[in-house]
PAVEXKE-252053 format. One record per residue (C-alpha): residue in three letters; x, y, z. Coordinates in steps of 0.05 Angstrom, whole numbers, padded with zeros to 5 digits, always signed. Last residue first. Layout:
<nodes>
ALAXYZ/...
</nodes>
This chain:
<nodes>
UNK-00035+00180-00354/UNK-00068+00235-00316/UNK-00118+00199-00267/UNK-00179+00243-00277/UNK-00238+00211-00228/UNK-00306+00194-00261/UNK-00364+00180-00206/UNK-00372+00116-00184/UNK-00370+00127-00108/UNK-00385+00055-00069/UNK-00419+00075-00001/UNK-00409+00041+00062/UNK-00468+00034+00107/UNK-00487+00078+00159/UNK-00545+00092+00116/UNK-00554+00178+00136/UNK-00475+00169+00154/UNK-00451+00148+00098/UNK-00384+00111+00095/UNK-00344+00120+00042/UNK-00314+00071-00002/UNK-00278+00099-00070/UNK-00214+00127-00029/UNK-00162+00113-00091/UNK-00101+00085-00069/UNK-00041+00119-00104/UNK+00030+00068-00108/UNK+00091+00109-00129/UNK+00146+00081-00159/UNK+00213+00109-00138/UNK+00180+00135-00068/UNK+00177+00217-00063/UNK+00206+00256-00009/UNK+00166+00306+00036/UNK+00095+00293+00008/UNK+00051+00352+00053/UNK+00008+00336+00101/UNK-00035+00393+00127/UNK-00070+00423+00185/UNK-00074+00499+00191/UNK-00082+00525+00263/UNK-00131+00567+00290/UNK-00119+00587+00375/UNK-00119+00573+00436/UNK-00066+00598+00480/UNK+00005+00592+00496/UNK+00019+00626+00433/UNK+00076+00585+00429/UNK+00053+00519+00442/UNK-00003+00527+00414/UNK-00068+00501+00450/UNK-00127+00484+00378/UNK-00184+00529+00392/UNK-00203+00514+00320/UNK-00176+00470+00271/UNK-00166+00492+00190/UNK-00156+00445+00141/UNK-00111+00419+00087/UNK-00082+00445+00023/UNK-00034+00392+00009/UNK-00088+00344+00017/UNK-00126+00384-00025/UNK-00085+00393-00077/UNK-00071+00321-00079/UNK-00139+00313-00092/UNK-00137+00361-00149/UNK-00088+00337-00186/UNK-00105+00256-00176/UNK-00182+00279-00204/UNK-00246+00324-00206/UNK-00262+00315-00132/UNK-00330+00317-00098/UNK-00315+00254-00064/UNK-00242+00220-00090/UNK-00195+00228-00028/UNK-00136+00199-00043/UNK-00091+00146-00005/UNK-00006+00145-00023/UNK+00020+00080-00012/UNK+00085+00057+00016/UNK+00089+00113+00071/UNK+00140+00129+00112/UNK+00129+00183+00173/UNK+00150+00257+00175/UNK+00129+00291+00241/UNK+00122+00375+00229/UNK+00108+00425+00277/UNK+00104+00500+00255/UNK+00098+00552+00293/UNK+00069+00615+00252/UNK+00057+00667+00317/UNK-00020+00670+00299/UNK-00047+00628+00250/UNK-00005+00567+00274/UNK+00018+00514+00225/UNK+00014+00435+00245/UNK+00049+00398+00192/UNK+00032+00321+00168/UNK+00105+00309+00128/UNK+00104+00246+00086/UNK+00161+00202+00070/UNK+00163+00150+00012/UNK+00183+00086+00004/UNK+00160+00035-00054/UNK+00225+00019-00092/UNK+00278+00027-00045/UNK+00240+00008+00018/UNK+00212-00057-00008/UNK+00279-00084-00037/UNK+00315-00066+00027/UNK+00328-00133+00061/UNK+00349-00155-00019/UNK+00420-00197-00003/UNK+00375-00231+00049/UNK+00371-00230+00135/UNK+00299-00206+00123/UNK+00264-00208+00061/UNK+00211-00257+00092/UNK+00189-00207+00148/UNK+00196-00154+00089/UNK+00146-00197+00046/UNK+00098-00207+00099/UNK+00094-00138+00121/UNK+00092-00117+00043/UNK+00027-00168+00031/UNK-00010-00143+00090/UNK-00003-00074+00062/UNK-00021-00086-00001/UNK-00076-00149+00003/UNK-00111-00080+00049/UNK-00101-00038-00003/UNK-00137-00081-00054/UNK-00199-00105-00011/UNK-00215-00178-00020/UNK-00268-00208-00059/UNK-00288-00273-00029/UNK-00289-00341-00078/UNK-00210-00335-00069/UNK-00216-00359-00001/UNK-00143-00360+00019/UNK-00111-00410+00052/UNK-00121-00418+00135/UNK-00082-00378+00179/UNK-00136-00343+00221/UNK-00110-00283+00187/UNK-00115-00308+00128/UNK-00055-00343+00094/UNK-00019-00331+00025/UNK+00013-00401+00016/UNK-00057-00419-00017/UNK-00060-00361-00054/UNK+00006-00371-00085/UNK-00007-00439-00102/UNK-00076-00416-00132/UNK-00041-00370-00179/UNK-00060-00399-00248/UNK-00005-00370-00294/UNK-00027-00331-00370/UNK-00013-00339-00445/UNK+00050-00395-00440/UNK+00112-00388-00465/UNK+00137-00383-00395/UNK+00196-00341-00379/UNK+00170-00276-00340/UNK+00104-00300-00322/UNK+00128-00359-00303/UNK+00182-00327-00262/UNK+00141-00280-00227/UNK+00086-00336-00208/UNK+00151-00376-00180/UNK+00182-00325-00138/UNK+00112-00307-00111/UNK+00102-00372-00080/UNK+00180-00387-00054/UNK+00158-00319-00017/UNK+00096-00346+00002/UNK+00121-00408+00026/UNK+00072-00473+00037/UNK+00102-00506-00018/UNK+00049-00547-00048/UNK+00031-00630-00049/UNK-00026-00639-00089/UNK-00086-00686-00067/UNK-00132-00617-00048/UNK-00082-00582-00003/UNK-00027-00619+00023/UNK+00030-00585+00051/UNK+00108-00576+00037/UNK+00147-00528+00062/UNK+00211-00517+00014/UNK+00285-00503+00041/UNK+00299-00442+00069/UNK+00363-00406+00051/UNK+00322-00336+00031/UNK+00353-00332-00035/UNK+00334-00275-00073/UNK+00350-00260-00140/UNK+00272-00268-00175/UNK+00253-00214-00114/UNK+00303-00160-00146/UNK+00286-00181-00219/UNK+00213-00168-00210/UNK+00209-00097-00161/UNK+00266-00066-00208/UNK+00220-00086-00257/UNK+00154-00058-00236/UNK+00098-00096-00285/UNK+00099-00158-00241/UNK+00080-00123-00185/UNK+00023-00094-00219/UNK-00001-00161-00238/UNK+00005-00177-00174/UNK-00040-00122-00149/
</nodes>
């Protein structure tokens, strides 16, 4: 994921200008004294990347000011789930962002709107609620690729005896979410961990999944 980050420009530049107006944190952690800022963190991995000479950047600082939940460092000896680094990562980032020239940085780059719609067989109501999203997740099971998943979200499902409003009985409605405004650079999350029922244990799917480049 950070090497993704790192790939997004407007994403690179925009976080290289901020000045959150905090000075460093300093901590401990094994004899070396490290600024316990994740912001401060990611500023420097971008910038070393960016204007180093150097082949690659070691990103243990970064990992270090990157807490658990319990708010100790880290453990990069665990493997971590992708999406969930995301998501934590942008909360953190936008807490930090706050109050700075680049409050919106997330937001202008990453945001995107979906509509989940509620259609009725019958009399055609339609309710929508639009929400944000940051990443878009796809189904990959018994799919062919990113086209045809999206289809099928698009597509939907149908739910029985479902109480319409205006009907004012029950009746089949269509169930759909549909992508009402698209992010500048959109992240897809790829649903490769199912659970099974027959196990109940999580399943990894391996199976090849079109992503059209």
């Amino acid at each position: 994921m950070l090497q993704q980050f790192f790939a997004i420009p407007a994403l690179r530049y925009n976080l290289l200008c901020v000045d959150d107006c905090r000075a460093e944190e300093p901590r401990e952690h094994k004899g070396e004294m490290v600024d316990d800022n994740m912001l401060h963190q990611l500023q420097k991995l971008m910038a070393n990347l960016e204007l180093s000479e150097r082949t690659d950047y070691n990103p243990w600082e970064f990992c270090f000011a990157f807490k658990e939940f319990d708010g100790t460092p880290t453990n990069t000896a665990e493997q971590k789930d992708a999406q969930e680094f995301l998501n934590v990562c942008f909360d953190r980032l936008e807490t930090a962002l706050k109050g700075t020239s680049r409050e919106k940085l997330l937001q202008s780059v990453f945001r995107g709107r979906t509509c989940s719609q509620l259609v009725c067989a019958e009399c055609g109501k339609c309710r929508n609620r639009v929400e944000d999203f940051y990443n878009l997740s796809l189904t990959v099971k018994d799919l062919k690729g990113v086209h045809e998943s999206l289809q099928s979200l698009v597509q939907g499902e149908v739910i029985n005896d479902y109480e319409c409003s205006g009907c004012k009985k029950k009746v089949d409605v269509s169930k759909r979410t549909l992508v009402a405004e698209t992010p500048n650079v959109l992240i897809v999350h790829l649903q490769r961990i199912v659970f099974n029922f027959d196990t109940f244990q999580n399943d990894k799917l391996n199976q090849h999944f079109d992503f059209p480049r």
